[in-house]
C-alpha positions as CSV (number, residue, x, y, z in Angstrom):
1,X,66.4,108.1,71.8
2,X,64.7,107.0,74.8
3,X,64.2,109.1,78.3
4,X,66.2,108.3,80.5
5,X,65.3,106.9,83.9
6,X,65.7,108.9,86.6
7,X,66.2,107.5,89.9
8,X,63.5,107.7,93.2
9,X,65.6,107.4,96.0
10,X,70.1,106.8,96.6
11,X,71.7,103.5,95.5
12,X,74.8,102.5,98.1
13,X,76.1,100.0,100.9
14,X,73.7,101.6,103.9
15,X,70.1,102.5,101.7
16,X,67.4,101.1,101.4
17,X,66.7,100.9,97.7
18,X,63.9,100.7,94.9
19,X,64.0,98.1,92.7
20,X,63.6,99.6,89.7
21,X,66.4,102.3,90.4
22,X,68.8,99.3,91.1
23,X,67.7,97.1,88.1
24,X,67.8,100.2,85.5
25,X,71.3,101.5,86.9
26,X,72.4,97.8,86.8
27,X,70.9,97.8,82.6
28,X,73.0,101.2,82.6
29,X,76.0,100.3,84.3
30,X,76.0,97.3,81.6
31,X,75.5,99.5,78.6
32,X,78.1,101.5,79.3
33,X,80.5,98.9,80.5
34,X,81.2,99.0,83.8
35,X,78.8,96.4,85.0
36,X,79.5,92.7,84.8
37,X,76.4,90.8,84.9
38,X,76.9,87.8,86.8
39,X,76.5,83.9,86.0
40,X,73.2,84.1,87.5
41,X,71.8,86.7,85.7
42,X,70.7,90.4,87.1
43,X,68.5,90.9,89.4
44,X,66.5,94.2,91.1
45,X,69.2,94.0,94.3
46,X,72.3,95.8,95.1
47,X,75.3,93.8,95.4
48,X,79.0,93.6,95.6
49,X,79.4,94.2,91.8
50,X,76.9,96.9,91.4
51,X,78.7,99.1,94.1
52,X,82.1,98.2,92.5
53,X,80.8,99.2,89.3
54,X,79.6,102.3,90.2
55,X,82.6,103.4,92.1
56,X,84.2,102.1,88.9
57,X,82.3,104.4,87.3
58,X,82.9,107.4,89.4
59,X,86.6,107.1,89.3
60,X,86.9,106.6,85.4
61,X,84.3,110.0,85.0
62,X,86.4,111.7,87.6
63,X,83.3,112.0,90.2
64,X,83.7,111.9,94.4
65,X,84.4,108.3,94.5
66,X,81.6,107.1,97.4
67,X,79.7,104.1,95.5
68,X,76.6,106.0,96.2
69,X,74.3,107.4,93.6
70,X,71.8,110.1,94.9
71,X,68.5,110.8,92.9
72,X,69.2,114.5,90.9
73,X,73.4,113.5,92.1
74,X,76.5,113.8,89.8
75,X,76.8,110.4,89.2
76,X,73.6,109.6,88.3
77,X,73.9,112.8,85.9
78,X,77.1,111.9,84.3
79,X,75.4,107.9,83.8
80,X,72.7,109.9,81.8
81,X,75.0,112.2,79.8
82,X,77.0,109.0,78.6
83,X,75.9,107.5,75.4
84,X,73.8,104.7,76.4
85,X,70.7,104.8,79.3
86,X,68.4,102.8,80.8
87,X,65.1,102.1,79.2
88,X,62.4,103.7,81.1
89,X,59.0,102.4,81.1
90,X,56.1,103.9,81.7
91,X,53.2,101.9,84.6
92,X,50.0,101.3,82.5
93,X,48.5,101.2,86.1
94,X,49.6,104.3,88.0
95,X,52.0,106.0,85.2
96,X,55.1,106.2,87.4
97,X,58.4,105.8,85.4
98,X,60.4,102.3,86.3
99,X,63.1,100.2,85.2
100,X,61.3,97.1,84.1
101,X,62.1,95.5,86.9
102,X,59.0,92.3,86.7
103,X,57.2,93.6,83.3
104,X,57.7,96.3,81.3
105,X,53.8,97.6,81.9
106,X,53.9,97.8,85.3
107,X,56.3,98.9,87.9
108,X,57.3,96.7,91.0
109,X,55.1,98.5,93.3
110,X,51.9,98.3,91.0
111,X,52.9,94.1,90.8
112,X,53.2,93.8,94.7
113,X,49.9,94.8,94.9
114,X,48.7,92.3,92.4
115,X,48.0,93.9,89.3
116,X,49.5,91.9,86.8
């Protein structure tokens, strides 16, 4: 089994979000079932149909029902006692765990500053 990612900061409607928390809650989201992935293909963003998912989610697991998910929260807890999690990845740059979001060797902050 792999170790679970854990996220860095919340997931919802009103934050301001890290990419690699939204793309590997999306990849868990999916696992599990309760993600759609759209026609386009995922992507590191929130959207409509990851907050509906996770307040899907909530409400199936019997959780506060907010479409947020906090780092250390019980949604994101109950995501990681279910079956099937994220991938985490480890940066070959800085060593920071991340979702994969542009390479699964370095995370999205590591690859805005160029290293590739």
């Amino acid at each position: 089994m792999n170790n679970p990612y854990r996220l860095k900061q919340p997931i919802g409607e009103s934050y301001n979000t890290n990419p690699d928390d939204v793309w590997a809650t999306k990849q868990s989201l999916k696992l599990n079932g309760y993600y759609a992935e759209p026609k386009h293909g995922m992507n590191p963003y929130p959207d409509k149909q990851l907050l509906k998912s996770i307040k899907q989610f909530q409400r199936v697991n019997k959780l506060s029902v907010d479409g947020v998910m906090k780092p250390g929260g019980e949604t994101e807890q109950s995501l990681l006692d279910q079956d099937e999690v994220a991938m985490t990845y480890w940066c070959t740059i800085c060593g920071a765990p991340h979702g994969g979001v542009y390479s699964a060797l370095i995370c999205y902050q590591c690859w805005g500053q160029g290293y590739r």
